[in-house]
C-alpha positions as YAML, in Angstrom:
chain: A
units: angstrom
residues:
- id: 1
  name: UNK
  ca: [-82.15, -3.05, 18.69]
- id: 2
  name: UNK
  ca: [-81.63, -0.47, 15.91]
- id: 3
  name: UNK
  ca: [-78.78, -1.76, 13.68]
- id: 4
  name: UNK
  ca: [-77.24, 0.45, 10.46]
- id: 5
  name: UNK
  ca: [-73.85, -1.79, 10.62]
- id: 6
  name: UNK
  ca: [-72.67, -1.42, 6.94]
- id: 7
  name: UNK
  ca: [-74.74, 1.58, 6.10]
- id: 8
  name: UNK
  ca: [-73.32, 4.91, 4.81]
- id: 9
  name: UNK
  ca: [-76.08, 7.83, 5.56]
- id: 10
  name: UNK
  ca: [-75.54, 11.44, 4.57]
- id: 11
  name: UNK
  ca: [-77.13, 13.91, 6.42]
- id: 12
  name: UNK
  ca: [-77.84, 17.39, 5.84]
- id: 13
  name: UNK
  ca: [-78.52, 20.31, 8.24]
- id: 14
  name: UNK
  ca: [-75.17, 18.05, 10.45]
- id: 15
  name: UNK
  ca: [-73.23, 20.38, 11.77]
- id: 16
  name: UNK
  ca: [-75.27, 21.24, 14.96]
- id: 17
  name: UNK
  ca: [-78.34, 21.09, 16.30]
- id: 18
  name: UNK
  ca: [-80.90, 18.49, 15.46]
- id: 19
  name: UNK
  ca: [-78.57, 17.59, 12.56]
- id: 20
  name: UNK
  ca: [-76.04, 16.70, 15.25]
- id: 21
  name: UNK
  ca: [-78.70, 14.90, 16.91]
- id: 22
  name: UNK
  ca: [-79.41, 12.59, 13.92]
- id: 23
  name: UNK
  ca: [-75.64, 12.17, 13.15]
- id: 24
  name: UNK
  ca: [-75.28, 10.99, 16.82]
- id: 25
  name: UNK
  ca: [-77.89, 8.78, 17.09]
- id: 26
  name: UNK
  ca: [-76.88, 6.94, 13.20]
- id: 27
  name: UNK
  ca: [-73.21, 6.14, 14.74]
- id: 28
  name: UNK
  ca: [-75.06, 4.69, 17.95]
- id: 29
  name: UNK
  ca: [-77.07, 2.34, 15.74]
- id: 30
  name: UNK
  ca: [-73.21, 1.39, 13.88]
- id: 31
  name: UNK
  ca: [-73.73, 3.49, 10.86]
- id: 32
  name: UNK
  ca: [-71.47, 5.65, 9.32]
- id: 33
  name: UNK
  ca: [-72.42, 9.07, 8.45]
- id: 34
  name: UNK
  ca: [-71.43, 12.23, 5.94]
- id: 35
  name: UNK
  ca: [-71.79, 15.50, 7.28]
- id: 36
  name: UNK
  ca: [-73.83, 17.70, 4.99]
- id: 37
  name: UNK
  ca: [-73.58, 21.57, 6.40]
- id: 38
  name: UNK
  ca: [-73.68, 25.13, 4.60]
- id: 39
  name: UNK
  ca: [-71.45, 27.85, 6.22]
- id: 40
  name: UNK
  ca: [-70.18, 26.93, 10.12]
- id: 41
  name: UNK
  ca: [-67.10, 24.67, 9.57]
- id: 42
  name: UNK
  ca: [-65.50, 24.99, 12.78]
- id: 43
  name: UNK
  ca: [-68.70, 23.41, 13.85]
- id: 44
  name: UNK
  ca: [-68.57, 20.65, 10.84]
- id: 45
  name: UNK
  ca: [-65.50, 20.11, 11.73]
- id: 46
  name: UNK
  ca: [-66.19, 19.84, 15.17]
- id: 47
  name: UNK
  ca: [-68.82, 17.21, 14.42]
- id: 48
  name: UNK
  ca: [-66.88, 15.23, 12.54]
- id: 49
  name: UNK
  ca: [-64.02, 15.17, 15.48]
- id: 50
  name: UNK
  ca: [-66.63, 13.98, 18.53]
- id: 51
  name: UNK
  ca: [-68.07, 11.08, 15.90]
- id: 52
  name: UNK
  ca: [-64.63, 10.33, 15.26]
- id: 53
  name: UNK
  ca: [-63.85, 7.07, 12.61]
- id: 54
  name: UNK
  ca: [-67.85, 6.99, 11.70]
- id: 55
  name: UNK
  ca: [-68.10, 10.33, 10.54]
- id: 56
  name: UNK
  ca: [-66.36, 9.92, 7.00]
- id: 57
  name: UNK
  ca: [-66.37, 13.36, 5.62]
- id: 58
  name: UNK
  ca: [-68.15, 16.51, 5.35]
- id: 59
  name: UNK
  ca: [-69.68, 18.03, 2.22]
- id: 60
  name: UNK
  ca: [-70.13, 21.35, 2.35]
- id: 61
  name: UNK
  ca: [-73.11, 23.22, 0.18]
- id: 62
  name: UNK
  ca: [-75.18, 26.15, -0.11]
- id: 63
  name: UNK
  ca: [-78.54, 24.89, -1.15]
- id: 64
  name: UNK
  ca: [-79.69, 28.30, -1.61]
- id: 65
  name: UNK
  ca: [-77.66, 28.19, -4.79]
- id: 66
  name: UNK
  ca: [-80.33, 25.89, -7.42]
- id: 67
  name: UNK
  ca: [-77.58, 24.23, -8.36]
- id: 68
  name: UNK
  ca: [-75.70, 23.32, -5.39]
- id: 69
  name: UNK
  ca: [-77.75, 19.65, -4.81]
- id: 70
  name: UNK
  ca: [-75.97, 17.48, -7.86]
- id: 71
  name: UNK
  ca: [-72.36, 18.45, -6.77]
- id: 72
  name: UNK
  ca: [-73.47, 17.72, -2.78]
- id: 73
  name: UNK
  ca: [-74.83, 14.61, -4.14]
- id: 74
  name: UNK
  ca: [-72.24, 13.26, -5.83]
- id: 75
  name: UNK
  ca: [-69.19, 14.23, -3.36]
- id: 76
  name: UNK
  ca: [-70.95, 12.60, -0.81]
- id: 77
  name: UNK
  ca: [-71.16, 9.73, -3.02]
- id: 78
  name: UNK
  ca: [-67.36, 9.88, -3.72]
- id: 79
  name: UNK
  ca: [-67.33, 9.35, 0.28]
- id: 80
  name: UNK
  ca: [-69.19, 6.45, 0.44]
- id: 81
  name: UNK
  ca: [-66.98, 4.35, -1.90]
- id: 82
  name: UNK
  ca: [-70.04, 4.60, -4.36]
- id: 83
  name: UNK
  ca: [-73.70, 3.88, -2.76]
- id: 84
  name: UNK
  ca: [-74.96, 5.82, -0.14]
- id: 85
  name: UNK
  ca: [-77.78, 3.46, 1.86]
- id: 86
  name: UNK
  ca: [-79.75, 6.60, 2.73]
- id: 87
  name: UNK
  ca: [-80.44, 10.44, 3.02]
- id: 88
  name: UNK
  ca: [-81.95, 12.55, 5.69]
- id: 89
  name: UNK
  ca: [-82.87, 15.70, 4.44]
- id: 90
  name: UNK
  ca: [-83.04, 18.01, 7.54]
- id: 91
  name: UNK
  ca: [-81.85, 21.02, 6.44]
- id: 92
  name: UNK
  ca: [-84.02, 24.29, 6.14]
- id: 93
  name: UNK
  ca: [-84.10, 28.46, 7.16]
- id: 94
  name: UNK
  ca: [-87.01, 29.90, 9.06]
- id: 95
  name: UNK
  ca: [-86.81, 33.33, 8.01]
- id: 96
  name: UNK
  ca: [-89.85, 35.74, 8.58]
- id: 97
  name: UNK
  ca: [-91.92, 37.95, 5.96]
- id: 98
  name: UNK
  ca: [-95.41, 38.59, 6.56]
- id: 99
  name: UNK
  ca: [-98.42, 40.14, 3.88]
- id: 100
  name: UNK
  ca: [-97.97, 43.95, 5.25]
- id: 101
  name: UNK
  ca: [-94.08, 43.56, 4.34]
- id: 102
  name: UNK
  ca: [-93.06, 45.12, 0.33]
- id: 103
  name: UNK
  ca: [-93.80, 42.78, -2.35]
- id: 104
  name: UNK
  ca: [-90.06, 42.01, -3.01]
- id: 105
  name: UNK
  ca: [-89.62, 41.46, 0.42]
- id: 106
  name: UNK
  ca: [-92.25, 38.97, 0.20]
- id: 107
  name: UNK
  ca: [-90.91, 37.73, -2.92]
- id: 108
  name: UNK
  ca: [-87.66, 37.01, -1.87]
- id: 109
  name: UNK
  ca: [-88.44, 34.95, 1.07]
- id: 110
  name: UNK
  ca: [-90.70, 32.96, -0.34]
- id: 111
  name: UNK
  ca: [-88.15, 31.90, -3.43]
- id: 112
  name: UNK
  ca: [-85.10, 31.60, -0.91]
- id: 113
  name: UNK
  ca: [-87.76, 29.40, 1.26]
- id: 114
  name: UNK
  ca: [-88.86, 27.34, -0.79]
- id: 115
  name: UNK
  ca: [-85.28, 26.92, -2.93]
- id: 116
  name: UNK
  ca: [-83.80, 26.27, 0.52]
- id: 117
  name: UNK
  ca: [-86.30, 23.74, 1.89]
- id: 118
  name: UNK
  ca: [-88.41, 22.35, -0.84]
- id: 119
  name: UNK
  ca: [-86.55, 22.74, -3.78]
- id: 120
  name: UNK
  ca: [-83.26, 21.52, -2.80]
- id: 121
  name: UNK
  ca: [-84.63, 18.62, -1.11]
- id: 122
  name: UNK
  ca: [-86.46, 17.51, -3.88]
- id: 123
  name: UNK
  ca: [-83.45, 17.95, -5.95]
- id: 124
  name: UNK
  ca: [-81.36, 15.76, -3.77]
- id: 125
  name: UNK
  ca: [-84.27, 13.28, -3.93]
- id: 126
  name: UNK
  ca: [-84.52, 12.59, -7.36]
- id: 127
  name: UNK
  ca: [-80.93, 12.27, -7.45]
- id: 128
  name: UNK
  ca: [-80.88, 9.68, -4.67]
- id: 129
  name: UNK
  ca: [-84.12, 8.00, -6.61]
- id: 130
  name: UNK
  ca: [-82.58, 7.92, -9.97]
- id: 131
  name: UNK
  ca: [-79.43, 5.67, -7.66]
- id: 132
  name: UNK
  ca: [-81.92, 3.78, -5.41]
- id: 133
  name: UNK
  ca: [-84.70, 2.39, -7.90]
- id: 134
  name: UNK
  ca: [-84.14, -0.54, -9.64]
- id: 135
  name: UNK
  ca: [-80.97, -0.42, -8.26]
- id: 136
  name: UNK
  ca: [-79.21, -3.70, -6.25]
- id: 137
  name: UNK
  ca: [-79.29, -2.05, -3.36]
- id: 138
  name: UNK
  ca: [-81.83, 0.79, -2.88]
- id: 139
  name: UNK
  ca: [-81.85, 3.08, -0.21]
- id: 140
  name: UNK
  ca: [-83.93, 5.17, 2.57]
- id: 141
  name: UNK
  ca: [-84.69, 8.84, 2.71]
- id: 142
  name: UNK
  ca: [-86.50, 10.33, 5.36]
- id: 143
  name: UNK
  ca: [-87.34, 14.02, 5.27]
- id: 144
  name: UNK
  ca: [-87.55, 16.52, 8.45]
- id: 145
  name: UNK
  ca: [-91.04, 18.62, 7.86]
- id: 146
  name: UNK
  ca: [-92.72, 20.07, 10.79]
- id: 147
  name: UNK
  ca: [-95.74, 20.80, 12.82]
- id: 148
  name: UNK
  ca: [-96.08, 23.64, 10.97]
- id: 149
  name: UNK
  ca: [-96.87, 21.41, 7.46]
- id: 150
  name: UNK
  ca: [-100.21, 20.55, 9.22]
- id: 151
  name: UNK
  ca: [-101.47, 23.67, 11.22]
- id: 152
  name: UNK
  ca: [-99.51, 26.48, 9.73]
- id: 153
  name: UNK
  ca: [-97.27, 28.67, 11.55]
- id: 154
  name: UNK
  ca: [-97.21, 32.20, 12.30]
- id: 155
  name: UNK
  ca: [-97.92, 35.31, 10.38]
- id: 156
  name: UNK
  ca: [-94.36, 35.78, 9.57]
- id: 157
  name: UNK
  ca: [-93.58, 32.40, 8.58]
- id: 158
  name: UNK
  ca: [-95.90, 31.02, 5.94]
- id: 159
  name: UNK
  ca: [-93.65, 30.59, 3.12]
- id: 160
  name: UNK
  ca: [-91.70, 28.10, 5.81]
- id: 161
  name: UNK
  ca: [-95.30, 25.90, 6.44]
- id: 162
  name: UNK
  ca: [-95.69, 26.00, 2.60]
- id: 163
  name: UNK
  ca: [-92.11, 24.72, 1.95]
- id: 164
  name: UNK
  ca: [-92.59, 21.80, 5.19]
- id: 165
  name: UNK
  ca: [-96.37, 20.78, 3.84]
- id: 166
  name: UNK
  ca: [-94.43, 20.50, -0.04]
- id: 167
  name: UNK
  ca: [-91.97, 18.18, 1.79]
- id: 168
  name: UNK
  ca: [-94.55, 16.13, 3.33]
- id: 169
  name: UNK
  ca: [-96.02, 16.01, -0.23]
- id: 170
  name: UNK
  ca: [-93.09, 14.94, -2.30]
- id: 171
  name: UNK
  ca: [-92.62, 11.84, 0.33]
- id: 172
  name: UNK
  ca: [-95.80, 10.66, -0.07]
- id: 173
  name: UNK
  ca: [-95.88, 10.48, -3.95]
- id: 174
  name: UNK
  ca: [-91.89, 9.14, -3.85]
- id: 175
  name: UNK
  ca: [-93.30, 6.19, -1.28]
- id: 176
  name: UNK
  ca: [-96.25, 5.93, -3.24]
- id: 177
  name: UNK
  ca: [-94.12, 5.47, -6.61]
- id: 178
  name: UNK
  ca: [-91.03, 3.65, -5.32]
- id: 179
  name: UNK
  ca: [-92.14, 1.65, -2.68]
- id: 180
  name: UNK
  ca: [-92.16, -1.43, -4.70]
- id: 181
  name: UNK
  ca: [-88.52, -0.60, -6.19]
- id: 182
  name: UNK
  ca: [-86.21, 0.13, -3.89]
- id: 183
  name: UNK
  ca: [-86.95, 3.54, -2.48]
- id: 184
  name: UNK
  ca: [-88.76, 3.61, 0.91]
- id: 185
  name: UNK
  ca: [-89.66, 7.57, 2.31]
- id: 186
  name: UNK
  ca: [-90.39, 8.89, 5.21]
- id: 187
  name: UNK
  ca: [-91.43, 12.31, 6.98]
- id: 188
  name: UNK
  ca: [-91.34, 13.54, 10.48]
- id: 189
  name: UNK
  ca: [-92.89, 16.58, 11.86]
- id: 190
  name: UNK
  ca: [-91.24, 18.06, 14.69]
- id: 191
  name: UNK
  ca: [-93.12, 20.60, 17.10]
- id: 192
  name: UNK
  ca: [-89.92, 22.48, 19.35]
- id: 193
  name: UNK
  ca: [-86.58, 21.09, 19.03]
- id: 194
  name: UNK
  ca: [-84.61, 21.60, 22.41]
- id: 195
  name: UNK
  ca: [-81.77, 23.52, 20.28]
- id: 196
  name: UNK
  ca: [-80.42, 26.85, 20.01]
- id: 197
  name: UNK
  ca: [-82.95, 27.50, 17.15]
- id: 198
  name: UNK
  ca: [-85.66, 27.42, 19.88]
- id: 199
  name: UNK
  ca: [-86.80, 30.42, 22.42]
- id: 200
  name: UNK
  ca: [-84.08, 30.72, 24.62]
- id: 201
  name: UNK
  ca: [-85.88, 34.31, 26.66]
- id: 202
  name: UNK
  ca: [-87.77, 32.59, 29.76]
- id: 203
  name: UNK
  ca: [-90.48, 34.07, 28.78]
- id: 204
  name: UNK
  ca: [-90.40, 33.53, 25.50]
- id: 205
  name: UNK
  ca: [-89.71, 29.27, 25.73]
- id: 206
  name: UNK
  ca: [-92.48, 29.42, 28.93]
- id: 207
  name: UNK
  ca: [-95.06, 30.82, 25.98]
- id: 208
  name: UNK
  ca: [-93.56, 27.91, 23.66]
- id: 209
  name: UNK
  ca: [-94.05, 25.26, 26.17]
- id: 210
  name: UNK
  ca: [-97.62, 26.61, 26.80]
- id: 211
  name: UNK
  ca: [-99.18, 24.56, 24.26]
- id: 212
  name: UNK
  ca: [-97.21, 21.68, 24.54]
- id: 213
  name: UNK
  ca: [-99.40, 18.62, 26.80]
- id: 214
  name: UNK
  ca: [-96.55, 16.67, 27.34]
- id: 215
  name: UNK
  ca: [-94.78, 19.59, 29.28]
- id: 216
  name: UNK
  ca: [-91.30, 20.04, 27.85]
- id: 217
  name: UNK
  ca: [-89.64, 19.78, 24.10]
- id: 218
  name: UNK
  ca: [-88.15, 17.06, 22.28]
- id: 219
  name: UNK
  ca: [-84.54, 16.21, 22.64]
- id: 220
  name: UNK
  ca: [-82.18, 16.17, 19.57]
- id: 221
  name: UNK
  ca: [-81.80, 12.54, 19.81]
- id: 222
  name: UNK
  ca: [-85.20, 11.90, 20.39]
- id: 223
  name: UNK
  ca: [-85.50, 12.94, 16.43]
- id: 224
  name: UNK
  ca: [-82.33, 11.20, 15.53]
- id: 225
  name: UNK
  ca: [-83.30, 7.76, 17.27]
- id: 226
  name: UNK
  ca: [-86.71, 7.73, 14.94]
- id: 227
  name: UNK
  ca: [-84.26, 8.53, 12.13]
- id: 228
  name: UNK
  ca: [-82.18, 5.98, 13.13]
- id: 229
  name: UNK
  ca: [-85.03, 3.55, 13.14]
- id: 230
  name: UNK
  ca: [-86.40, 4.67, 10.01]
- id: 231
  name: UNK
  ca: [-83.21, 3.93, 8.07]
- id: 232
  name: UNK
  ca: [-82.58, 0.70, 9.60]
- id: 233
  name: UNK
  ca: [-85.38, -1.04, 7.58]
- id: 234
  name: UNK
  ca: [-87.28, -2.07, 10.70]
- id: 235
  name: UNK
  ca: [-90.55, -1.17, 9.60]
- id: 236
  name: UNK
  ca: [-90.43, -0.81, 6.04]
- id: 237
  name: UNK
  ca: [-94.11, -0.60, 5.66]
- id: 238
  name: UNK
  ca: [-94.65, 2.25, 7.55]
- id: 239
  name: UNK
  ca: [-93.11, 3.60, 4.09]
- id: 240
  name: UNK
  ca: [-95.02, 6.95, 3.28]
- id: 241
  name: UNK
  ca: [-96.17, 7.82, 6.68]
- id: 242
  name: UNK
  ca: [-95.52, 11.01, 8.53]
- id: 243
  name: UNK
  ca: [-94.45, 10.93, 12.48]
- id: 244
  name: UNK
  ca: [-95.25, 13.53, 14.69]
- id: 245
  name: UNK
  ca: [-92.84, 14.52, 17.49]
- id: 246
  name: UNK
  ca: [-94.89, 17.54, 19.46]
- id: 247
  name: UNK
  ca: [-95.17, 16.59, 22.25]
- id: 248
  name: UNK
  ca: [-98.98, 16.17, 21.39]
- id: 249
  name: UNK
  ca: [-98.93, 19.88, 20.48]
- id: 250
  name: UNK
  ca: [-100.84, 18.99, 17.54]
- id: 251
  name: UNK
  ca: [-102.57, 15.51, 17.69]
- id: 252
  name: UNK
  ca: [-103.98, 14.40, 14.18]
...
């Protein structure tokens, strides 16, 4: 049985979709959980109400703004009474620019990309890593990439499989130097999350589903009872590695 009784885990990306998922699936194990979200806060809010006593606070941040991850960081720390056991980084944009679009178009996506979903992350990281290593306690981060990292994506989103592969990157080194000293790291690539983010035309999700063997796309708490696991320490050797959840959409 997955246990995170006497854990504190922020989450980022919480406010809905697989987010919520993750948050869900972290009070199911016994954890307790901070709310990380950027704009919705009747949804936050929301959240926070269905999770009840386990959900002890939201921290709200725009990690578009570079310096937005040290104040997140250390409000949700404020929440935890101190030590925060670990961090899932899940949140992220998927906005679309392609190679015929103007180069400030292109420009701008890629910096608000990769600020958004590699930058930010890694900021948060190091701060969690300069806490965890060495430290009494330590802690657990695990990152949400995607498919994408590995194949690519679309022609309008490859700032986005740039920003996931960077993700997938940064884990491995953090594993690879940590490890040993308190920090374990992990990555998991998604194919379709079952949320509003995905097609929701008939058409549309039929194409998505398509290419998908096993027939149908993963649940939200599908992704947040790997989290879950993840965190809890189970397998701490399995430090570094990246899980796929696609449905065998892409098989490496």
């Amino acid at each position: 049985m997955i246990s995170l009784e006497n854990q504190t885990l922020f989450v980022t990306g919480a406010s809905r979709g697989a987010g919520a998922g993750i948050a869900r699936q972290i009070v199911q194990a016994g954890g307790k959980v901070i709310l990380g979200y950027a704009r919705n806060d009747t949804a936050a809010k929301a959240m926070a109400s269905e999770l009840g006593d386990n959900a002890i606070g939201l921290v709200k941040a725009d990690f578009s703004d570079p310096d937005a991850a040290e104040p997140a960081w250390e409000q949700a720390k404020t929440l935890a009474a101190g030590h925060i056991h670990g961090l899932v980084l899940n949140h992220g944009v998927f906005e679309a620019s392609n190679v015929h679009d103007p180069a400030d178009i292109w420009g701008q996506n890629w910096a608000r990309t990769l600020q958004i979903n590699l930058q930010s992350c890694a900021d948060l990281a190091r701060l969690a890593a300069q806490d965890w290593v060495d430290g009494a306690q330590g802690g657990s981060l695990v990152a949400i990439s995607s498919r994408a990292a590995h194949r690519g994506d679309d022609a309008d989103h490859p700032a986005y499989a740039a920003s996931k592969a960077g993700l997938i990157a940064m884990i491995k080194t953090l594993a690879r130097a940590y490890s040993g000293r308190g920090l374990l790291a992990y990555a998991i690539s998604p194919g379709w999350i079952d949320t509003e983010m995905a097609p929701q035309d008939p058409d549309d999700r039929k194409a998505a589903l398509s290419e998908v063997p096993y027939g149908d796309m993963a649940s939200p708490d599908e992704l947040g009872r790997l989290t879950a696991f993840l965190l809890s320490g189970a397998c701490k050797s399995a430090t570094g590695a990246t899980f796929d959840v696609n449905g065998a959409s892409y098989v490496r």
